[in-house]
N, C-alpha and C positions, 0 to 999 in steps of 0.2 A: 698196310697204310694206317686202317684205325691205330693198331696196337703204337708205330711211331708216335701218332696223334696224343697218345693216350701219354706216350713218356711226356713229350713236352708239353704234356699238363700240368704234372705230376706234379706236388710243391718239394720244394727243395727238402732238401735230407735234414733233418735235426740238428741241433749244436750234439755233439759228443759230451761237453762234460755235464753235470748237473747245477742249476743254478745256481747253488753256494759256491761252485767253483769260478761259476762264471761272473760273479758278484764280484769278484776280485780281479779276474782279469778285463772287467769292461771299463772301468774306469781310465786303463793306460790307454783304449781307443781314441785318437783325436787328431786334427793337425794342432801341432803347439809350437811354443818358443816359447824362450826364457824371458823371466823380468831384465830390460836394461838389455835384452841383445837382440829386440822385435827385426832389428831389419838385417839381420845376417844369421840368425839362428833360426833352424828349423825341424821335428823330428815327428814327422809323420807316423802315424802306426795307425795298420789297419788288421781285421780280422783273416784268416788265414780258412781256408777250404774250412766248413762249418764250425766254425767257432773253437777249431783244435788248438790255438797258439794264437797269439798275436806279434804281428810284422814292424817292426820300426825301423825307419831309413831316415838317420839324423846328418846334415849339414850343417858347417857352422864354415862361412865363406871369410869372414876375419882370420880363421887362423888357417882353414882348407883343411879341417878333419872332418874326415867322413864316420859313421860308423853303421853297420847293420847290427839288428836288436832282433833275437825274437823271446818270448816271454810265455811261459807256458805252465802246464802242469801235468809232469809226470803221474800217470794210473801207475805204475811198475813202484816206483819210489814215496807214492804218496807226499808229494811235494811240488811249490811250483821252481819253477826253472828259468834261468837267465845265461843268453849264450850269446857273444858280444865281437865283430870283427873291425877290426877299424885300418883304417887305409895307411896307418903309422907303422901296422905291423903287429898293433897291439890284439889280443881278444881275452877275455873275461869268459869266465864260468860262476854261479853264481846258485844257491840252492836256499829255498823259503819255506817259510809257511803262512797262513796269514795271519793279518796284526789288524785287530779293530772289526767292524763291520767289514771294509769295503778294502781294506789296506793290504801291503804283502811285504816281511823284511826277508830278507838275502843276508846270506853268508856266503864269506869264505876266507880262504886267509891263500897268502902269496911271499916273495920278498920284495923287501921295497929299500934300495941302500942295504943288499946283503943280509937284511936283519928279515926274521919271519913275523907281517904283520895279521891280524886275523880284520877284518871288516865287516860288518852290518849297516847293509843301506835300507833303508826303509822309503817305500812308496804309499805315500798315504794322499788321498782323496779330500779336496776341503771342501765344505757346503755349497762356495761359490761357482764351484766347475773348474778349480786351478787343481794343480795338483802336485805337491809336495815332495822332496825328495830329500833325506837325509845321510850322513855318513859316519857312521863313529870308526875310531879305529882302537887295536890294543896294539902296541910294538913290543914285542919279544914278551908275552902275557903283562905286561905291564897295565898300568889305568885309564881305562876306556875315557877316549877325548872327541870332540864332535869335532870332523874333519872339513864337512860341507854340508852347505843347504841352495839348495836351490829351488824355486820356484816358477812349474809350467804356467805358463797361458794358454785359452786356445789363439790361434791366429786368426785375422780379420782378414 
């Protein structure tokens, strides 16, 4: 009976990574939505069993895409990680490092219209607590062109 007593004292188990790792991964922590889509956009992400990965479960009710996110950082590959399912059919794989203090860009490349595109999305954290998402793309090695920006809010 002590010894029971004694677990659920215990304080919880440690985050796994170290904090330069986790410097990067805390900022995708939040409930958010996009600028301009506050009341049908929404993509949750929360911390996963001690600070291993982080969870995101995005809705967007205007168009009925779903998508689950998790975000993390391979020990094995020395890199963070982005693994993406969405209810279209679609999923993403996506492989980083990090960009800036607090930021993380992704690679990868796919076809897009038959042709092989490469992509770098970059997640970058702004002083006000929004946070930043960018897109360039190359099509068929050609010249890198920003494809998308968007900007998180937290939700109210």
């Amino acid at each position: 009976m002590i010894g029971a007593l004694f677990l659920l004292a215990a304080a919880p188990a440690a985050p796994i990574h170290p904090p330069e790792i986790e410097a990067h991964l805390a900022p995708i922590v939040g409930d958010w939505t996009r600028l301009g889509k506050e009341t049908t956009y929404r993509d949750h992400c929360v911390w996963y069993d001690r600070h291993a990965f982080v969870v995101c479960s995005l809705t967007d009710s205007s168009s009925g895409l779903r998508v689950e996110a998790i975000v993390g950082y391979s020990k094995d590959g020395a890199r963070y990680t982005y693994q993406s399912f969405s209810n279209d059919g679609g999923s993403h794989i996506q492989y980083g490092y990090p960009l800036g203090k607090n930021g993380i860009v992704m690679t990868d490349e796919r076809n897009v219209e038959d042709k092989p595109v490469r992509l770098t999305t970059s997640i970058i954290p702004l002083p006000d607590g929004r946070l930043r998402m960018t897109q360039d793309r190359s099509v068929m090695g050609g010249p890198w062109q920003q494809v998308g920006e968007v900007t998180y809010v937290p939700r109210k």
